[in-house]
N, C-alpha and C positions, 0 to 999 in steps of 0.2 A: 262709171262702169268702164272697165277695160275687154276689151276681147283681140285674142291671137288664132290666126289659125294655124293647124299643124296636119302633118300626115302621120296615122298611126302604124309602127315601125315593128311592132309584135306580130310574130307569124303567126300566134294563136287571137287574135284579137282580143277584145275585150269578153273573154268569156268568165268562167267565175271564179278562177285563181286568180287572174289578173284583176277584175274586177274588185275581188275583195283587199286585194293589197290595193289599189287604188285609195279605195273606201276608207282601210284607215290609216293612208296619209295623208288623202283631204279632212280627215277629224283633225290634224295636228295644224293645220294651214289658220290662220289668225280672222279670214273671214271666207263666207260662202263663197265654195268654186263652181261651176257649169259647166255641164260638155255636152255641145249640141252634136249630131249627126243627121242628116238628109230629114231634116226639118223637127227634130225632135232634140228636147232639153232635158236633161238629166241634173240630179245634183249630185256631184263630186263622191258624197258622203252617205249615196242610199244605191245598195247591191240591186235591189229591184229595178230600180230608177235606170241604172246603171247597163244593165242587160236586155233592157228592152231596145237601147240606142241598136242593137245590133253590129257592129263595127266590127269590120271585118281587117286585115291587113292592108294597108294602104288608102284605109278611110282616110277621108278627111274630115278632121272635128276639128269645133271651133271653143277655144276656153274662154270662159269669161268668170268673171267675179264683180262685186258690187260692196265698198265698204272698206274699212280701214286696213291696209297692205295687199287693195285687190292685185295691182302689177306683180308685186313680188312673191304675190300667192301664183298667181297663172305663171310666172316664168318658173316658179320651185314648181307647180304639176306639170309642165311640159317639158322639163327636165327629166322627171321621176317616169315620165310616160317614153322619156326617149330609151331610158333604160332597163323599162320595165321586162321583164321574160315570160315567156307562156310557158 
């Protein structure tokens, strides 16, 4: 299992545009991603999951993955999450 952590750079946070394009580009990612915030786990790949973390701009979350190309699954969503837009 790998985990990075990062600050979230979207002035709209994780709400549900952002969210949803999250969602399906961890579908495309080769194994399960995570994104913790202020002690809550989300998976990558579920909108609900995903907006409960509440993440606001300038959270800090933490990515992880578990399974065959977890690093280069976390370094491709903490990329997609550096550029993502609200």
């Amino acid at each position: 299992m790998i985990e990075r952590k990062m600050i979230l750079k979207n002035k709209t946070g994780l709400h549900a545009r952002p969210a949803s394009d999250v969602v399906a580009y961890a579908k495309q990612l080769p194994c399960k991603v995570y994104i913790s915030h202020n002690g809550k786990k989300a998976a990558a790949d579920s909108i609900l999951q995903l907006l409960t973390l509440g993440a606001k701009e300038g959270s800090e979350l933490i990515l992880s993955a578990d399974g065959e190309g977890d690093k280069h699954s976390v370094e491709k969503l903490e990329a997609f999450l550096n550029i993502l837009e609200g």
